[in-house]
DSSP file (Angstrom, degrees, kcal/mol; ACC not computed):
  #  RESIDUE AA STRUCTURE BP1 BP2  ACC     N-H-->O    O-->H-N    N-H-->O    O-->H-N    TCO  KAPPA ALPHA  PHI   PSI    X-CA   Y-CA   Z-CA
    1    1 A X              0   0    0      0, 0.0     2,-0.2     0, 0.0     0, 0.0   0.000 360.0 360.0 360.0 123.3  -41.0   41.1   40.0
    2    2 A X        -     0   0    0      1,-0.0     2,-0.6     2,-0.0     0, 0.0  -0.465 360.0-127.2 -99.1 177.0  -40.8   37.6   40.0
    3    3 A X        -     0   0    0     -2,-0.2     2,-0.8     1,-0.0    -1,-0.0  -0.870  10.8-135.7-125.1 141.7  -43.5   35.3   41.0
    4    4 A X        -     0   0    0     -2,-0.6     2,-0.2     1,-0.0    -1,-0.0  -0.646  11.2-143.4-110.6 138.6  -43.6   32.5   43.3
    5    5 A X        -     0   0    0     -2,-0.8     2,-0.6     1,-0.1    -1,-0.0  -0.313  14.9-156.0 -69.9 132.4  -45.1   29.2   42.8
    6    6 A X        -     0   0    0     -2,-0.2     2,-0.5     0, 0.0    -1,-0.1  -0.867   4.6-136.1-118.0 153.5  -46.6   27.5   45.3
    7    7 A X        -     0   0    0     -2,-0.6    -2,-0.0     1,-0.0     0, 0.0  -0.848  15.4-129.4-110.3 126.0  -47.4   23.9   45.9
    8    8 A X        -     0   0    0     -2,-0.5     2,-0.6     1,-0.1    41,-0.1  -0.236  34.4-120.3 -84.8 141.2  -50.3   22.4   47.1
    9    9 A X        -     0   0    0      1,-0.1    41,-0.2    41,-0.0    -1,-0.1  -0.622  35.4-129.1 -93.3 111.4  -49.4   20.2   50.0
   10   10 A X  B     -a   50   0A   0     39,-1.9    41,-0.8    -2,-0.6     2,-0.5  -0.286   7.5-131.9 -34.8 131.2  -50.3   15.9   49.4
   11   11 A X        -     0   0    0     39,-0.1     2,-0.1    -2,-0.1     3,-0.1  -0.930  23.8-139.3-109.6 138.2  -51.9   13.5   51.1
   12   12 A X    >   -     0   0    0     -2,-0.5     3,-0.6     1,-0.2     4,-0.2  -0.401  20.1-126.0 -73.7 142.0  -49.6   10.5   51.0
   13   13 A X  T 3  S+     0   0    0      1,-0.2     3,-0.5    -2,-0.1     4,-0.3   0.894 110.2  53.4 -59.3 -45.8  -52.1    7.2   50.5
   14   14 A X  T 3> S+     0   0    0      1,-0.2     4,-0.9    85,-0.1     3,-0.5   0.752  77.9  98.8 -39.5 -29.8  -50.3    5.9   53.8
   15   15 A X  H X> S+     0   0    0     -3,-0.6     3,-3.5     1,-0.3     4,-1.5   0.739  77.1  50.4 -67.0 -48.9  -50.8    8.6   55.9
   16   16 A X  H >4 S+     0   0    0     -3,-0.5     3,-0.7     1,-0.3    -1,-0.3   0.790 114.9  46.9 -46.6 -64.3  -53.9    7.4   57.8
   17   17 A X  H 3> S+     0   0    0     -3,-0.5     4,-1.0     1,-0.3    -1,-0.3   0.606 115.0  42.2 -62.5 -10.1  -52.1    4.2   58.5
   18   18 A X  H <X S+     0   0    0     -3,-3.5     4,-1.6    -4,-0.9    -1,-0.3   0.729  98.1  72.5-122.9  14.8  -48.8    5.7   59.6
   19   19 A X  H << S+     0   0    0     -4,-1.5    -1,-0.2    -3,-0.7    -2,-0.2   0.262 102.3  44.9 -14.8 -20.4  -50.5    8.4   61.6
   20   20 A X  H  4 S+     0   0    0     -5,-0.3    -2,-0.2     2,-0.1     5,-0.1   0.617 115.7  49.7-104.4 -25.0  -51.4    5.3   64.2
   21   21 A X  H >X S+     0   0    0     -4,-1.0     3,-2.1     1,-0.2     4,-1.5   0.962 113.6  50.0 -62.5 -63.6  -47.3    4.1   63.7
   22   22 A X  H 3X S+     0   0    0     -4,-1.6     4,-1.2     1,-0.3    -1,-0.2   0.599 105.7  50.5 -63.3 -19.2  -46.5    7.7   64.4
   23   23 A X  H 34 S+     0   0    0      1,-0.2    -1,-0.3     2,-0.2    -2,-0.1   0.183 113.9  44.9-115.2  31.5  -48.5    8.2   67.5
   24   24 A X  H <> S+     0   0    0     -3,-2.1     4,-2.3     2,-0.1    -2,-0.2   0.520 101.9  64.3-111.5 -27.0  -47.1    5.0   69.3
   25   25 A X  H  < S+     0   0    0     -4,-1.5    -2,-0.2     1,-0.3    -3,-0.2   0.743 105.4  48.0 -94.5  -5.7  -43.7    5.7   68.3
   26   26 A X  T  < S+     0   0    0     -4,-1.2    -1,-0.3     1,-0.1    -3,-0.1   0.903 118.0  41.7 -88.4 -23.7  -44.0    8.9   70.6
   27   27 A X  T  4 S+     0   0    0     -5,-0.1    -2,-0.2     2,-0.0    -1,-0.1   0.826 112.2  58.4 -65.8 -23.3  -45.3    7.1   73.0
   28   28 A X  S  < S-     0   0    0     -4,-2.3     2,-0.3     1,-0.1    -4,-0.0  -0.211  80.0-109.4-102.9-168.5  -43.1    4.0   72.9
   29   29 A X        -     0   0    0      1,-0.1     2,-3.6    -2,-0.1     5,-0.2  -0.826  42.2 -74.6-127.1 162.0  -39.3    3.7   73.2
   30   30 A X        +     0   0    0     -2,-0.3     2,-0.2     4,-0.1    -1,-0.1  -0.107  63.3 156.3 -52.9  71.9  -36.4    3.0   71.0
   31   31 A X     >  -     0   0    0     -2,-3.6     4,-4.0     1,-0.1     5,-0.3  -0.473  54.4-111.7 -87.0 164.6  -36.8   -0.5   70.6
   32   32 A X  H  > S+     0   0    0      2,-0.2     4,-1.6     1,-0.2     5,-0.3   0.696 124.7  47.3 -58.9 -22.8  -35.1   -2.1   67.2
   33   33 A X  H  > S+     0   0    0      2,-0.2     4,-5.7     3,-0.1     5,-0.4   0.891 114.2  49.7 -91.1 -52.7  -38.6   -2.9   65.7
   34   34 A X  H  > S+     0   0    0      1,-0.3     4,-3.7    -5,-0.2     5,-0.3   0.907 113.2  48.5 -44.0 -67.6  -39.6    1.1   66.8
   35   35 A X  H  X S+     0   0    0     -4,-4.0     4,-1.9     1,-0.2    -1,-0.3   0.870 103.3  56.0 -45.6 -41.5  -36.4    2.4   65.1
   36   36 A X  H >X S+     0   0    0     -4,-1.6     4,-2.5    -5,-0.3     3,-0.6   0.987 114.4  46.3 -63.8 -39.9  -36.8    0.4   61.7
   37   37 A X  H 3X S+     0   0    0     -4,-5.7     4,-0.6    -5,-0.3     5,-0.4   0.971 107.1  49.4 -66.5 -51.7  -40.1    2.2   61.5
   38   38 A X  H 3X S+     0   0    0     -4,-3.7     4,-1.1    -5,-0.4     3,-0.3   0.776 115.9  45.1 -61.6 -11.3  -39.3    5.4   62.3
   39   39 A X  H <X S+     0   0    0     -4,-1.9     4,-1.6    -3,-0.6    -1,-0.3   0.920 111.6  52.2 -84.3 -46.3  -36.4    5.2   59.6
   40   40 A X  H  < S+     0   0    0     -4,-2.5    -2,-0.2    -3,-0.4    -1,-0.2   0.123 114.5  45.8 -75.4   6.3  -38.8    3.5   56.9
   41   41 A X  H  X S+     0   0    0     -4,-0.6     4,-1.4    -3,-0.3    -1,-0.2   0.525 112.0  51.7-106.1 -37.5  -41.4    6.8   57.7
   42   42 A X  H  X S+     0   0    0     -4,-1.1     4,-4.4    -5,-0.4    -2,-0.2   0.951 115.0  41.7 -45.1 -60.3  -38.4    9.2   57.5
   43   43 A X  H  < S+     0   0    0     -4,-1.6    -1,-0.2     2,-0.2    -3,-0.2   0.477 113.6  48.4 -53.4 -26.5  -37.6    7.7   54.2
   44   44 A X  H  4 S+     0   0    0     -5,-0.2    -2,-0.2     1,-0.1    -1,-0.2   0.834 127.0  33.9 -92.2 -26.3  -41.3    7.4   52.7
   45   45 A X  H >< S+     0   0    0     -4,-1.4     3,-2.5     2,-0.1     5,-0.2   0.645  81.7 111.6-104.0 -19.2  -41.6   11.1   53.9
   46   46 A X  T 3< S+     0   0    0     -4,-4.4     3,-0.1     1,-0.2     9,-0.0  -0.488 101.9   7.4 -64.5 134.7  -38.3   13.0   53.5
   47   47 A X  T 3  S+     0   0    0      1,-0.3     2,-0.5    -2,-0.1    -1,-0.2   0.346  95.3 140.3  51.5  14.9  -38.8   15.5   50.7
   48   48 A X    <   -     0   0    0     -3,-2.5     2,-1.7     1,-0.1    -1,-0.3  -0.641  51.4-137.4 -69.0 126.6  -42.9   14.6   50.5
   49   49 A X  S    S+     0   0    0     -2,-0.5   -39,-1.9    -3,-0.1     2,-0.2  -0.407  80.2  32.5-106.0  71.9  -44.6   17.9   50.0
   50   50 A X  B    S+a   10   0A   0     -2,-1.7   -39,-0.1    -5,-0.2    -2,-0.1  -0.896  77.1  78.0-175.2-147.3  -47.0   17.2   52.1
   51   51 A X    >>  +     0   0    0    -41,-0.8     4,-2.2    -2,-0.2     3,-0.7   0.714  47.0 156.4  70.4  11.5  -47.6   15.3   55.4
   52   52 A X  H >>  +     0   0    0      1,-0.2     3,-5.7     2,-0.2     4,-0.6   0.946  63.9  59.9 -63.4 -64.8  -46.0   17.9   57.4
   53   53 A X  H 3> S+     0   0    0      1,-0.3     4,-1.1     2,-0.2    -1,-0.2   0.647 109.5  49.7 -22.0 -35.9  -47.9   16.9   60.9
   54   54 A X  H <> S+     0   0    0     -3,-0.7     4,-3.6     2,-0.2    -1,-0.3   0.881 107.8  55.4 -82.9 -35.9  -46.1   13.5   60.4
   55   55 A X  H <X S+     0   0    0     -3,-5.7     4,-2.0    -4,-2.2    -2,-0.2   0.954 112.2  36.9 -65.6 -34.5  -42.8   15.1   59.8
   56   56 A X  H  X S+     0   0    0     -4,-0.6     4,-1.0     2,-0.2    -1,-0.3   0.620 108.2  64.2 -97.2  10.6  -42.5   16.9   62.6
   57   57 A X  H  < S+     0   0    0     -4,-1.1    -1,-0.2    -5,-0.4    -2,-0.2   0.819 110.7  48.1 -18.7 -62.7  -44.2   14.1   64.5
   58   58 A X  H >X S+     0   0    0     -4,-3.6     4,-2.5     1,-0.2     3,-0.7   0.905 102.6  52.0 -47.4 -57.8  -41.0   12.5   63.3
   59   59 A X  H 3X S+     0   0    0     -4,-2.0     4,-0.6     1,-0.3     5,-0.3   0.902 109.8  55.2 -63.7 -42.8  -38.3   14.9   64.1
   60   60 A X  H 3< S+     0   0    0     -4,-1.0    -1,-0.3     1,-0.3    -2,-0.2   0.220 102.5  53.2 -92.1  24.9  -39.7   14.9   67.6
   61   61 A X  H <> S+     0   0    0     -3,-0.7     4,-2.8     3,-0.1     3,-0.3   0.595 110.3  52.6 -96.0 -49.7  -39.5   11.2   67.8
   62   62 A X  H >X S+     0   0    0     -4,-2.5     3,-7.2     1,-0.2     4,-1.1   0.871 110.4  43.5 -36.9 -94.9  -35.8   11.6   66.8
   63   63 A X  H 3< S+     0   0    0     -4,-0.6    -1,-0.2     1,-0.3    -3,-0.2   0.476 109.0  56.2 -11.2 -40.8  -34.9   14.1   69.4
   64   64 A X  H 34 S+     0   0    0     -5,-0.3    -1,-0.3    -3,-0.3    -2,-0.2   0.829 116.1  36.1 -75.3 -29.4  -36.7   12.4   72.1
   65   65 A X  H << S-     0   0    0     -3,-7.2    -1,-0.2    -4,-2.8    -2,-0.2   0.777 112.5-139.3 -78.6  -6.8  -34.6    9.1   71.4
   66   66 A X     <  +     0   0    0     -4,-1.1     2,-0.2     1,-0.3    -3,-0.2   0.866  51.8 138.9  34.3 116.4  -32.0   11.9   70.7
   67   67 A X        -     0   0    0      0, 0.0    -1,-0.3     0, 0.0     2,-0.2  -0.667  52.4-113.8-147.1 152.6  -30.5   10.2   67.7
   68   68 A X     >  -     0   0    0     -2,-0.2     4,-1.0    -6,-0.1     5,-0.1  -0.449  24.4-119.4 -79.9 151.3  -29.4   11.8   64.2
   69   69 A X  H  > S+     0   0    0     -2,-0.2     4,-2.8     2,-0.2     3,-0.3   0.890 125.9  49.8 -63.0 -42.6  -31.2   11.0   61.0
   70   70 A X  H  > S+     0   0    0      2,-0.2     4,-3.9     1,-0.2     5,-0.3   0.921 110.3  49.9 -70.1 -50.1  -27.6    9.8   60.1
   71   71 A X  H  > S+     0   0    0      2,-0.2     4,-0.9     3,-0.2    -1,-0.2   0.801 112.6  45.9 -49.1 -38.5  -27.5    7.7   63.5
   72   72 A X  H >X S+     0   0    0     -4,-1.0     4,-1.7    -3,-0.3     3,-0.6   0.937 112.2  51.8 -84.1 -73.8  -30.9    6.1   62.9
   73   73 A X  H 3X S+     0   0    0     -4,-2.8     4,-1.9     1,-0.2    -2,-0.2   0.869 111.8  43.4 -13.2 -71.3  -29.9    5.3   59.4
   74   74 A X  H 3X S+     0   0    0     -4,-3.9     4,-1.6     1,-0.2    -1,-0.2   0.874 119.9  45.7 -69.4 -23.6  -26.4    3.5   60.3
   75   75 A X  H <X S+     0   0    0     -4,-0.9     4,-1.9    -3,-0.6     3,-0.5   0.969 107.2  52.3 -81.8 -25.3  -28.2    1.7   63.2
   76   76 A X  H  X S+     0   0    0     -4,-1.7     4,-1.8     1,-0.3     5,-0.2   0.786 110.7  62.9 -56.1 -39.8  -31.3    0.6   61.1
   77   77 A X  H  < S+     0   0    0     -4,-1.9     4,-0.3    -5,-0.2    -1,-0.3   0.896 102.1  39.6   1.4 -87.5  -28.3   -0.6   59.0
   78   78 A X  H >X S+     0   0    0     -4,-1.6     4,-2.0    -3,-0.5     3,-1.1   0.857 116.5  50.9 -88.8 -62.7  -26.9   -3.0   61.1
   79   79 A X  H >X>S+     0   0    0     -4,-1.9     3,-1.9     1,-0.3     5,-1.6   0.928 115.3  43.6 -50.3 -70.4  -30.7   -4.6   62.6
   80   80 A X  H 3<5S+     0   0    0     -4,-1.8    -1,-0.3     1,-0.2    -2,-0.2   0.777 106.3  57.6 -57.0  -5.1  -32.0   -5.1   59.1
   81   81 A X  H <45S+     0   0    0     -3,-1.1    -2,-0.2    -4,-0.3    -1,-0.2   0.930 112.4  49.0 -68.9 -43.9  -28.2   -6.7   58.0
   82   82 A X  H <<5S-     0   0    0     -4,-2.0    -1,-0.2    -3,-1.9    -2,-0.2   0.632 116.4-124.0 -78.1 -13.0  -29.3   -9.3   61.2
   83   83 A X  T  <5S+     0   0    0     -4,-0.8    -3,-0.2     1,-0.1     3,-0.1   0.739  82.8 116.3  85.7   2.6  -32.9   -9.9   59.7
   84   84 A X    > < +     0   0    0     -5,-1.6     3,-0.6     1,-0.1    -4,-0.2   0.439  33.0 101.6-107.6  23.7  -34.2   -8.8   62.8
   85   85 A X  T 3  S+     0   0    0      1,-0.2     2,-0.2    -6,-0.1   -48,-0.2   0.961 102.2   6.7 -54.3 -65.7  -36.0   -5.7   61.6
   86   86 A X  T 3  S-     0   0    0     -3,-0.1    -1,-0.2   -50,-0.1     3,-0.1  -0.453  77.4-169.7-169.0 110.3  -38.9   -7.1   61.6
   87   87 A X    <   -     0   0    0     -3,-0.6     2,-0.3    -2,-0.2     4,-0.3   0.070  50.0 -71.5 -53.4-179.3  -39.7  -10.7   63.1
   88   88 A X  S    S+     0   0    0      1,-0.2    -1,-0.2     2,-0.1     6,-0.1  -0.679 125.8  14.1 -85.0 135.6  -42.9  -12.6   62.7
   89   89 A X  S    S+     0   0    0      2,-0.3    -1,-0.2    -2,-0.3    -2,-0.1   0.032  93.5  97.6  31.5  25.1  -44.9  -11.0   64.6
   90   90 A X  S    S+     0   0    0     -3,-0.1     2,-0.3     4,-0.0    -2,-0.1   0.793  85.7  61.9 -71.9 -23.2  -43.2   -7.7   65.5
   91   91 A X  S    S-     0   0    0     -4,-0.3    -2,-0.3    -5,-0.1     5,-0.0  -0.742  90.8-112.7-128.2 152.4  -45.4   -6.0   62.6
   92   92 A X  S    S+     0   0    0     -2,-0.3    -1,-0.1     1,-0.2    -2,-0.0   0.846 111.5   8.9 -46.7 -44.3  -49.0   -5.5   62.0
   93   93 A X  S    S-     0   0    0      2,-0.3    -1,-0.2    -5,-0.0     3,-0.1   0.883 108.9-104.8 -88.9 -52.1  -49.1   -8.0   58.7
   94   94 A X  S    S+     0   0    0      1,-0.3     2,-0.3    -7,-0.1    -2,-0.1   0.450  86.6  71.1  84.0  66.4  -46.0   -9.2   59.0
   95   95 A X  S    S-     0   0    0      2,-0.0    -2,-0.3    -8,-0.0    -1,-0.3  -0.897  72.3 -92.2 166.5 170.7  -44.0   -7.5   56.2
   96   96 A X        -     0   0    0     -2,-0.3     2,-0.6    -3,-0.1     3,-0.2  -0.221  19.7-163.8 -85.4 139.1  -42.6   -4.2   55.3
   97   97 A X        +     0   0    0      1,-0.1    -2,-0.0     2,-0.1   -57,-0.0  -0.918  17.4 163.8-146.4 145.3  -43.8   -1.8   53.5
   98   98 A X              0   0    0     -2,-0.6    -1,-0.1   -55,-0.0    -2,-0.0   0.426 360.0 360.0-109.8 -29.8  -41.7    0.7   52.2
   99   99 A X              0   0    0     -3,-0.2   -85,-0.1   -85,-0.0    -2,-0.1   0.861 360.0 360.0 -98.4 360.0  -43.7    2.3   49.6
C-alpha cells in the first residue's frame, strides 16, 4: 500500500494585500489596469499550494469577464508592450509588484 503525502497548504506573504485586489476585481469590470492585476495574481498564485480562496476567487473573475487564462495573458501582452499597465496613479504605490 502505498502512502500519500500530503501538503500543508501556505500562506503567501501577499495574501492579505491581494485579498483586498481580489475582492474589487469581482466587483469591478474588465478595465486594462483590472486585467494586468488579475494576470499578475494568476501568475503569483498558479501552482501556489496554498491560497486556494484567492484562486478560485480568481477563476471566477475570469469567467465573469469570460476570458481564457490564455486570453488574459495575450491581452495583458499587448497593454504592458504600450506601458499602460499601470500609469501613475492607476496603482496603489505606483509600481508593480510581481513577487
Amino acid at each position: 500500500m502505498a502512502s500519500e503525502v500530503k501538503t500543508k497548504d501556505q500562506q503567501h506573504p501577499q495574501e492579505k494585500r491581494d485579498r483586498e485586489i481580489v475582492a474589487c476585481l469581482l466587483q469591478e469590470t474588465d478595465s486594462d489596469r483590472n486585467k494586468a492585476e488579475l494576470a499578475r495574481l494568476r501568475v503569483r498564485y498558479t501552482g501556489f499550494p496554498g491560497a486556494r480562496e484567492i484562486q478560485r476567487h480568481l477563476d471566477a473573475v475570469l469567467q465573469r469577464w469570460q476570458l481564457t487564462e490564455e486570453q488574459l495573458f495575450e491581452m495583458t501582452r499587448k497593454i504592458h508592450a504600450t506601458g499602460q499597465a499601470y500609469k501613475r496613479g492607476s496603482s496603489a504605490d505606483g509600481k508593480d509588484d510581481w513577487t
